[in-house]
C-alpha positions, -999 to +999 in steps of 0.1 A: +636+295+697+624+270+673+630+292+646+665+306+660+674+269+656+666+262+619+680+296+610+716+284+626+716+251+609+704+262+575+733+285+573+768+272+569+792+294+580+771+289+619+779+252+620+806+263+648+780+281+670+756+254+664+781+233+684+777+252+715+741+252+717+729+244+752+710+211+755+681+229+773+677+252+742+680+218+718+657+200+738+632+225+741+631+225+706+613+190+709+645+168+690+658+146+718+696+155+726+709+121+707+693+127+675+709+160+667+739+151+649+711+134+625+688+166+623+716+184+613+728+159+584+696+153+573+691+190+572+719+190+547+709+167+524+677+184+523+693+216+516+720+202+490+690+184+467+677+221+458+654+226+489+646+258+496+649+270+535+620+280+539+605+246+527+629+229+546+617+242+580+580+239+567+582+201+566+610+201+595+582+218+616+555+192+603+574+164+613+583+173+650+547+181+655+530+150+641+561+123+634+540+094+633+528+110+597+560+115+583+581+081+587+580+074+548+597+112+542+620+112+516+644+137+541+633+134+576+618+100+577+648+089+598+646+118+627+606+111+623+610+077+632+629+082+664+615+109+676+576+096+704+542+105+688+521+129+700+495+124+678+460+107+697+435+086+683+398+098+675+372+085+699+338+095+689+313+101+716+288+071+721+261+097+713+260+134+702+261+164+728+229+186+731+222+216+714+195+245+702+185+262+675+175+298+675+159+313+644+147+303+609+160+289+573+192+282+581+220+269+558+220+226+562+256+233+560+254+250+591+234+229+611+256+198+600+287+220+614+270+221+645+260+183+647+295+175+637+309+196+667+286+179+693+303+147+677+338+155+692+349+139+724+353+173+741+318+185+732+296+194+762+265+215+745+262+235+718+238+263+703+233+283+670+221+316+670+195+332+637+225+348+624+243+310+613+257+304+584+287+284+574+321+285+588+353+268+592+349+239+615+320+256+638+299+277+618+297+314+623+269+319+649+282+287+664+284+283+702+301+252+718+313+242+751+337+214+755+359+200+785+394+211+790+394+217+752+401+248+732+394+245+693+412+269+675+391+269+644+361+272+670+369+306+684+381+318+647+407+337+621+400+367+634+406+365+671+389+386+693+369+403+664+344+430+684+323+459+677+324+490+697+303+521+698+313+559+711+280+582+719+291+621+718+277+644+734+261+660+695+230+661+680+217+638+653+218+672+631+257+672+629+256+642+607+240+661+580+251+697+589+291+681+590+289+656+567+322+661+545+338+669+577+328+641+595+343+617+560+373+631+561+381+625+598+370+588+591+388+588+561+425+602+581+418+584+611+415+547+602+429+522+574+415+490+558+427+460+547+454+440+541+481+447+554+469+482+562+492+500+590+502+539+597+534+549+592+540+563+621+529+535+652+503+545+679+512+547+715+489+520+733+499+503+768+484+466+748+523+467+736+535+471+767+523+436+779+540+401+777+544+394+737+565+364+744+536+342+752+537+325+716+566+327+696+539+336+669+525+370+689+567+374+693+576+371+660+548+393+650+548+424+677+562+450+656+537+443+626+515+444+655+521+478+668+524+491+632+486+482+627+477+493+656+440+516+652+438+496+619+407+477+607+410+449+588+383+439+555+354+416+547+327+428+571+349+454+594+336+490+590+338+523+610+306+543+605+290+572+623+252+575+625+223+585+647+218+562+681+184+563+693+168+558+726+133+556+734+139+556+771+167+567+795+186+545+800+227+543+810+231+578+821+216+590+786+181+610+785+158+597+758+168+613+724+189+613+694+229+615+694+257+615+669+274+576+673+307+562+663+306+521+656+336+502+648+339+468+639+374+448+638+399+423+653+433+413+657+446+419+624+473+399+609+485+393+638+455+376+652+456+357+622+490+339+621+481+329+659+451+313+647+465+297+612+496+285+632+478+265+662+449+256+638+475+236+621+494+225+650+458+209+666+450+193+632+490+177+633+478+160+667+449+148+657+455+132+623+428+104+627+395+131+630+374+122+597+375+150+571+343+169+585+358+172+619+392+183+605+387+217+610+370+214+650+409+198+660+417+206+694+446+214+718+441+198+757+443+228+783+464+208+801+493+206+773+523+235+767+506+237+732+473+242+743+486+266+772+507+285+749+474+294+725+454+301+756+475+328+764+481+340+727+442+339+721+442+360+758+466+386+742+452+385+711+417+398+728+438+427+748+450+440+714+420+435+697+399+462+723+433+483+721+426+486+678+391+503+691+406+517+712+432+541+693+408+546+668+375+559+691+402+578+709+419+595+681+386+603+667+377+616+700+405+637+699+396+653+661+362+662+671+369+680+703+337+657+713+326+646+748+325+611+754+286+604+770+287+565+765+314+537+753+302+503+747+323+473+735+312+437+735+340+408+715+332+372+696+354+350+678+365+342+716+369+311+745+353+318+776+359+296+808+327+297+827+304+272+842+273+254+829+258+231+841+274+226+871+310+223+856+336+243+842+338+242+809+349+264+779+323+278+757+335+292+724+316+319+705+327+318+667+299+347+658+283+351+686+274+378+714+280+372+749+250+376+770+250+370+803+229+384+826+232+421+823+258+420+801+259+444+771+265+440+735+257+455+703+247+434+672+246+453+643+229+447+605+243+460+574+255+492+561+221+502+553+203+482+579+207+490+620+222+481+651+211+478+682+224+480+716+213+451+743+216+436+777+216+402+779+192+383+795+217+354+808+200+323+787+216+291+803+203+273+770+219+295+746+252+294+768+246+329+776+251+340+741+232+353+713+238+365+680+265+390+667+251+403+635+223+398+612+244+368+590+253+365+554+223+349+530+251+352+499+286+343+493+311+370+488+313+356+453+279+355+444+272+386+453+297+402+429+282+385+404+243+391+412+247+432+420+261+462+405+260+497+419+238+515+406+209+495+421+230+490+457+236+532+451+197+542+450+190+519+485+218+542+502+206+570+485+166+564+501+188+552+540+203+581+535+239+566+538+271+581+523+292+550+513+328+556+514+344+529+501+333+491+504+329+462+478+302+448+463+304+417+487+293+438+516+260+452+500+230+454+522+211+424+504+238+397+514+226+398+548+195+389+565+167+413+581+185+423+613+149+431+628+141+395+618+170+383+634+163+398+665+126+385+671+144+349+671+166+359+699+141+381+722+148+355+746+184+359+745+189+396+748+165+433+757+167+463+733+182+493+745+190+518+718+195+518+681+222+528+655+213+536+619+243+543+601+248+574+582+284+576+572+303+541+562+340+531+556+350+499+547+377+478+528+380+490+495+367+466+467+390+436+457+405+429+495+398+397+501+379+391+535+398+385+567+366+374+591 
């Protein structure tokens, strides 16, 4: 609607129409009814100086969600000033929440992420799983539960980012025995990157649900459906290999099997929900010092922090269905039978109850792991995964880790390696690299068997998946987790 507006009044030849809104579409808009006749002119000065539209309803947007900030602008000062803050002052807490540390030799710019998050006024406990290192706002591996408060920076960019694996009914010997086969399905049956969509849309039920939560996930439902069975870059891959189990377990007979894994999230969609409330929660909290910029929150309670609630909710819903057009389409290719599907999300808000009290606990990184819950935290493209049941930690906030965890920047690591030494570790794992970029090499990331002695207290072993076949992001994409 907000958007509808700002379209009519930057153009002209509407002005008539504009004149017949109805008040309950103005007012919803957040401009008071008597102010505008004053949006509108000043809209028009704005415009007749040089400014661009789409600048125009950048700082028009700016100013109804934070006017307090904005009384001095050189175009909207006037509306700013008449129009109630809701901007709140930042209250520190008279001492700093709780948390834990799993694991070893991790970043100080981690750990002071986490202090500063059991800083905020909302903070309830935190942890940090082995994996940490740093993030926006709450570093990745960081865990934090707050009251009534959800922290878009907290639960991440890529909402709803998950890992799933598929276990056919094949041996281990078809990896080998079908191995250009077995690239080229992966190869015609996913895209990475950017931006990366199929011409011709998948058929998934996830479109089928409410898209008008957000005027964001609206805006942004046919790019959605276009990228639909689409992974996006940085560290999302889609790799067959082996999955091992040393005991039955799950309906499986101990053995070897022929595994798909897929990791991804809500793709651009995903995205522009997170940048656009990141930005709104920051507008409404103006006064958080620069370290805690990024950990801005919306109140439960509020329309705005309602409205992402239910965005981040759909956002999870069409994060599974990206898994799930891809494992399914694969399925299809192969002619396979399906013995196991597992599928475990992060990057997520959870409401559940610690301590005694609801609360919600954001995992930015991080495995859910509740008791018997199952997950799969995988290592590098060279490096396992492993399947696990949680073991329901009530210090941890039920979570553990969801990956091994970067030791390198992406831009360091294209400066320290080069192919040819990254080619002759694939070539003893005995991994066929299809396409990836030097910022996703196996020696960026820690030892995934290291990482999981810190958390044997978190989560049990169950199987393990040593990838044989990997697809990533081609080289140059620039990372979307």
């Amino acid at each position: 609607m907000f958007a509808v507006f700002l379209r009519s009044y930057l153009n002209p030849s509407k002005h008539l129409k504009e004149k017949n809104m109805k008040h309950k579409d103005v007012l919803s808009l957040g401009i008071p009814k008597d102010h505008m006749e004053l949006a509108r002119e000043l809209i028009e000065n704005a415009r007749s100086s040089g400014m661009s539209r789409k600048k125009v309803r950048r700082q028009l947007s700016e100013v109804l969600a934070s006017p307090s900030l904005y009384h001095d602008h050189l175009y909207f000062g006037e509306l700013a000033k008449k129009i109630p803050s809701n901007t709140k002052d930042y209250v520190p807490r008279s001492s700093p929440a709780p948390w834990k540390l799993w694991g070893k030799n991790i970043e100080e710019t981690a750990l002071n992420q986490i202090k500063n998050a059991c800083r905020l006024p909302v903070a309830i406990r935190g942890a940090l799983m082995p994996d940490a290192h740093l993030g926006y706002g709450l570093p990745i591996g960081g865990v934090l539960a707050t009251k009534n408060a959800v922290i878009p920076y907290a639960v991440g960019v890529d909402i709803a980012c998950r890992v799933k694996m598929t276990v056919f009914d094949m041996p281990e010997e078809s990896i080998e025995e079908d191995e250009k086969y077995l690239s080229k399905v992966l190869v015609s049956e996913t895209r990475f990157g950017i931006g990366a969509s199929f011409q011709k849309s998948h058929d998934h039920p996830v479109m089928s649900r409410d898209w008008s939560v957000s005027p964001i996930t609206q805006k942004n439902k046919r790019k959605a459906e276009s990228q639909l069975g689409t992974s996006g870059s940085g560290n999302h891959f889609a790799e067959f290999g082996v999955f091992s189990l040393e005991e039955p377990t799950l309906g499986l007979e101990a053995g070897k099997y022929l595994a798909l894994l897929t990791h991804s999230g809500s793709r651009g969609t995903g995205s522009s929900v997170a940048d656009h409330y990141s930005k709104l929660a920051m507008s409404m909290h103006p006064k958080l010092p620069p370290e805690l910029k990024h950990l801005a929150w919306l109140d439960l309670d509020s329309e705005e922090g309602k409205e992402y609630w239910d965005a981040m909710e759909l956002m999870g819903h069409y994060a599974s269905a990206n898994h799930d057009v891809i494992h399914r389409e694969i399925v299809r290719v192969l002619g396979a039978k399906v013995l196991l599907q597992v599928e475990n999300h992060h990057n997520f808000a959870w409401k559940e109850v610690h301590d005694g009290q609801e609360v919600i606990v954001h995992r930015k990184g991080a495995t859910p792991a509740a008791q018997g819950d199952l997950g799969i935290i995988p290592g590098s493209m060279a490096s396992p995964a492993y399947l696990v049941e949680g073991k329901g930690s009530e210090a941890s906030l039920f979570s553990a880790s969801h990956g091994a965890g970067r030791v390198m920047s992406r831009r360091k690591a294209k400066q320290t390696f080069d192919w040819k030494n990254v080619n002759k570790l694939l070539k003893e794992k005995k991994v066929t690299l299809l396409s990836a970029g030097l910022d996703e090499v196996p020696y960026v990331y820690k030892n995934i068997d290291e990482v999981m002695g810190y958390q044997s207290d978190l989560v049990d072993t169950l199987g393990r998946f040593d990838p044989r076949i990997v697809k990533m992001a081609p080289a140059g994409e620039r990372p979307e987790d």
